[in-house]
C-alpha positions in Angstrom: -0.1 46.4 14.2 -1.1 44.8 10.9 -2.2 40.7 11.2 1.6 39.9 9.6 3.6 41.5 11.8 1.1 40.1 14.8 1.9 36.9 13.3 5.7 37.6 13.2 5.9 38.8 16.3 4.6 36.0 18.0 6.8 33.1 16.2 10.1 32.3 18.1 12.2 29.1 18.1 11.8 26.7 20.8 13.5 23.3 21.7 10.4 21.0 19.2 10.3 24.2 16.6 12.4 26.3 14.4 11.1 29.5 12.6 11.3 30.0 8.6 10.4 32.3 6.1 8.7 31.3 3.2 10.5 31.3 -0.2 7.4 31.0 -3.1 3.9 30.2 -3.0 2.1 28.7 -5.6 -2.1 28.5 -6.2 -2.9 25.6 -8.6 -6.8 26.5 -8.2 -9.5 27.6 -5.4 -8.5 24.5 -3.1 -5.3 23.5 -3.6 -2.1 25.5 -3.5 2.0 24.3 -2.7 4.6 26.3 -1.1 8.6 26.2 -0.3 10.3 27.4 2.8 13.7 27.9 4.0 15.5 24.5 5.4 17.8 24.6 8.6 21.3 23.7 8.4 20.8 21.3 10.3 17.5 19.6 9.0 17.9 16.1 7.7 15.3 13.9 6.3 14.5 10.9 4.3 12.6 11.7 0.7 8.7 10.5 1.7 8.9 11.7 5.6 6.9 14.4 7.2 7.2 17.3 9.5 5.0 19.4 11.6 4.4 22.6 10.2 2.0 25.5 12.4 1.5 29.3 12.7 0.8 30.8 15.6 -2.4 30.2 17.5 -4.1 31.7 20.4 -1.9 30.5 24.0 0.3 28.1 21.4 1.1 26.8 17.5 -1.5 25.5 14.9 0.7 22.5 14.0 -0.7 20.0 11.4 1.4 17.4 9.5 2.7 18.2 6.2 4.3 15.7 3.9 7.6 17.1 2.6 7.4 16.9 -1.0 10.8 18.1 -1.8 13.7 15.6 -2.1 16.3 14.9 0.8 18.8 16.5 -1.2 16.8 19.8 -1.6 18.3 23.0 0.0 14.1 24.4 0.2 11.5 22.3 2.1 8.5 22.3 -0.2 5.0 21.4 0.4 1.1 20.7 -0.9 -1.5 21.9 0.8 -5.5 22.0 0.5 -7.6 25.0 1.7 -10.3 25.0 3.9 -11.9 28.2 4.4 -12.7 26.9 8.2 -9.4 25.0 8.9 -7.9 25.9 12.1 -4.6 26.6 10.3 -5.3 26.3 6.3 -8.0 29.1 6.4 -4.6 31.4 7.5 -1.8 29.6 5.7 -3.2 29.6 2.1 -2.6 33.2 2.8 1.2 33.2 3.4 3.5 35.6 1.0 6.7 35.3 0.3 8.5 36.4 3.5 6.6 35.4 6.1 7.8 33.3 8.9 6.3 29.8 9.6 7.1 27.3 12.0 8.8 24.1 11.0 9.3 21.1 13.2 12.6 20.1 14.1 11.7 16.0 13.8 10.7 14.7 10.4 9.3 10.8 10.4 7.4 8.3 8.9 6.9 5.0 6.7 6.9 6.3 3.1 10.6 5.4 2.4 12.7 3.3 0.5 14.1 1.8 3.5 10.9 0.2 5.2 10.5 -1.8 1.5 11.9 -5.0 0.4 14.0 -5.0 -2.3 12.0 -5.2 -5.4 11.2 -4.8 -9.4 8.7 -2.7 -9.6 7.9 0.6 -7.5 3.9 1.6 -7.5 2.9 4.7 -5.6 -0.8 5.1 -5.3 -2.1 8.9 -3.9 -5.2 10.9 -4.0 -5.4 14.7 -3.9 -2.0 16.4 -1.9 -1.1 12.4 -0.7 0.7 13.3 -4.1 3.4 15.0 -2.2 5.6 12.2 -0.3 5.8 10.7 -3.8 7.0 13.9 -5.4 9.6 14.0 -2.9 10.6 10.2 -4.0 10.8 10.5 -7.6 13.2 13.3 -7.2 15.8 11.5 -5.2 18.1 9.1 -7.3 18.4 6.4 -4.7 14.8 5.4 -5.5 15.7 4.7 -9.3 18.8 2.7 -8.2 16.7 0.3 -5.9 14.0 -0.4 -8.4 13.9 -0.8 -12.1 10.5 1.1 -13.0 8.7 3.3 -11.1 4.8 3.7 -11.2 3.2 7.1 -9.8 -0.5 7.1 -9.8 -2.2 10.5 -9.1 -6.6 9.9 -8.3 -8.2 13.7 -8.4 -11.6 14.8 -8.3 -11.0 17.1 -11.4 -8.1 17.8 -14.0 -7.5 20.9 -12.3 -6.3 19.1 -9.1 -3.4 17.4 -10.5 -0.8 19.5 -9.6 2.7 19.1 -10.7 1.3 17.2 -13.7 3.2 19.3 -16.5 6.4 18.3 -14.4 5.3 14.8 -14.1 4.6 14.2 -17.6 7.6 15.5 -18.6 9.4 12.8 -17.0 11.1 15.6 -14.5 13.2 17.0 -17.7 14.4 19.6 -15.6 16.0 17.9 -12.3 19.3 17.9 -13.1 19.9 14.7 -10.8 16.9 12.3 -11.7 16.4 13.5 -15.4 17.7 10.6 -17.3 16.5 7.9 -15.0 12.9 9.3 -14.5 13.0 9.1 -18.5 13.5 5.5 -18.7 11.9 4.5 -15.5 9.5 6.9 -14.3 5.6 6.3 -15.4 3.2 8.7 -14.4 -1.0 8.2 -14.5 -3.5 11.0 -13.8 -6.5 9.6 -13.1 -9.6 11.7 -12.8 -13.0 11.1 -11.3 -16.0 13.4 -11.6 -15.0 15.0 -15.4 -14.3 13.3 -18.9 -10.2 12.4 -19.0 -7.7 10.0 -20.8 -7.6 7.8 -17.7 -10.8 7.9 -15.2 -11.9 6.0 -12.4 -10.6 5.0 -9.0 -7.2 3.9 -8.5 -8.4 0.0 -7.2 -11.0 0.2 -10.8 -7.6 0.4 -12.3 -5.8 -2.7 -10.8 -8.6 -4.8 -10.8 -9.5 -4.0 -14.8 -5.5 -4.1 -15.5 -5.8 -0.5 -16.9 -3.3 0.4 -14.9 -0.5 -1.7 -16.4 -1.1 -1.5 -19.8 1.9 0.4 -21.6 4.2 -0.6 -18.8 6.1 -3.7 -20.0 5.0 -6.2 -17.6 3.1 -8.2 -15.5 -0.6 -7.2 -15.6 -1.3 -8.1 -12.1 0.5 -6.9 -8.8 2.8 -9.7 -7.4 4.3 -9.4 -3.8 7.5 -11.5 -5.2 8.5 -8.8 -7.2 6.1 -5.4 -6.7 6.2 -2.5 -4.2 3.7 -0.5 -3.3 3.1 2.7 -1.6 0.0 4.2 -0.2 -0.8 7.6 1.1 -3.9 9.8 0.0 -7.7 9.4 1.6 -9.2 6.8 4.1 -11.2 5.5 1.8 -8.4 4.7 -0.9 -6.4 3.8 2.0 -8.7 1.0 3.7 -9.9 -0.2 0.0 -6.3 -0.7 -1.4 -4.9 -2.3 2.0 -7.3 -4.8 1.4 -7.2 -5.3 -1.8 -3.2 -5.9 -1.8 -4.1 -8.4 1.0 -5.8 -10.7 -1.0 -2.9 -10.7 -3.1 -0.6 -11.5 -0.4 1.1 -8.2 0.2 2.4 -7.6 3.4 2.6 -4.3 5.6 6.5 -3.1 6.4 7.6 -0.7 8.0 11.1 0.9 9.4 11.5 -2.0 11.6 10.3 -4.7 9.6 10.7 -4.1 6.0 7.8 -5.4 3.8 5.8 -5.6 0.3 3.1 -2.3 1.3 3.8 0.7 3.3 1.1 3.3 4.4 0.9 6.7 5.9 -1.1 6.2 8.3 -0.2 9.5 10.7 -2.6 11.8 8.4 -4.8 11.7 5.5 -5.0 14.0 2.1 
């Protein structure tokens, strides 16, 4: 029996896990590659949650968190993944076809959502490599243009080659039918690229404290808790430098409980 259908044979429901088959599969380079599956019926989510997603492993699943980077409305789960040639589970599933059968958890969660902010002006969303895809999943869901006037996505790569999605982003999502007119007024989206010569370069907390990160957006050239939100999800690093950083400014941490000026995903990092 080939690998596959060794692989297929061993997925079957179970009362934490649902099986689906994968829809498309897309390589954006050697290391970084996005893929859509099947949703249940009976899936629901809010846009910036995650999910478990696995394959089978030896005895029981290889389940690693995935941000869903589709929006709640979707009728595929979609998804951004790196590749590690040695990862316990992406040295298999950057090999998926269209087809094959993955397992999905049945229990999406976390803090990226609209509902663990305050109400605010302005909506920033700060993410490094495939921390991209919570926010993908956000700008393509109407609600968030309806609680805040502008929305800021900032995208920190390594290389031009690793911002994926970025034809769609610039584009200002011209072809969602549901978000395309408000992402064109309100939706800003900066690349920002590290180790190679780009229009924008440098780390996303160079960006804030030079004010290169506001300029063309209308405003304030500073980040103010009484009228900015912020979102966070991408690397440690980025994570722990921007937390403080927002601090200082008086910023302060919500969550689904407590609603608040900052939110971070702090389950996984990408």
């Amino acid at each position: 029996m080939s690998d596959r259908k060794t692989a297929a044979a061993a997925l079957a429901p179970s009362a934490t896990l649902t099986v689906e088959k994968v829809h498309r599969v897309h390589h954006w380079n050697e290391h970084l590659f996005s893929f859509s599956i099947s949703r249940p019926p009976s899936f629901r989510f809010r846009s910036g949650e995650f999910v478990m997603i696995g394959l089978p492993g030896e005895g029981r699943p290889i389940l690693r968190a995935y941000s869903i980077a589709s929006p709640a409305w979707a009728e595929e789960l979609e998804f951004l993944s790196i590749k590690v040639p040695d990862g316990p589970l992406t040295s298999r599933l950057q090999r998926i076809e269209r087809g094959d059968p993955i397992f999905l958890g049945r229990k999406p969660t976390g803090t990226l959502v609209a509902d663990a902010l305050l109400p605010g002006r302005r909506l920033f969303l700060f993410s490094t490599g495939t921390g991209l895809a919570p926010f993908l999943s956000l700008v393509r869901d109407p609600d968030i243009y309806e609680r805040f006037g502008q929305v800021v996505l900032v995208h920190c790569v390594r290389t031009a080659s690793d911002l994926a999605y970025r034809e769609e982003l610039e584009s200002h999502l011209a072809s969602d039918p549901l978000v395309q007119d408000q992402a064109l007024l309100q939706l800003t989206y900066l690349p920002t690229v590290t180790r190679e010569p780009f229009p924008t370069t440098g780390r996303i907390g160079s960006l804030i404290e030079t004010e290169r990160l506001f300029r063309g957006l209308g405003g304030p050239s500073r980040l103010d808790p009484d009228t900015d939100r912020v979102m966070l999800c991408g690397s440690m690093d980025m994570i722990r430098d921007l937390v403080a950083l927002l601090e200082q400014r008086g910023f302060e941490e919500g969550s689904n409980a407590k609603p608040g000026d900052v939110v971070v995903e702090r389950a996984f990092v990408g």
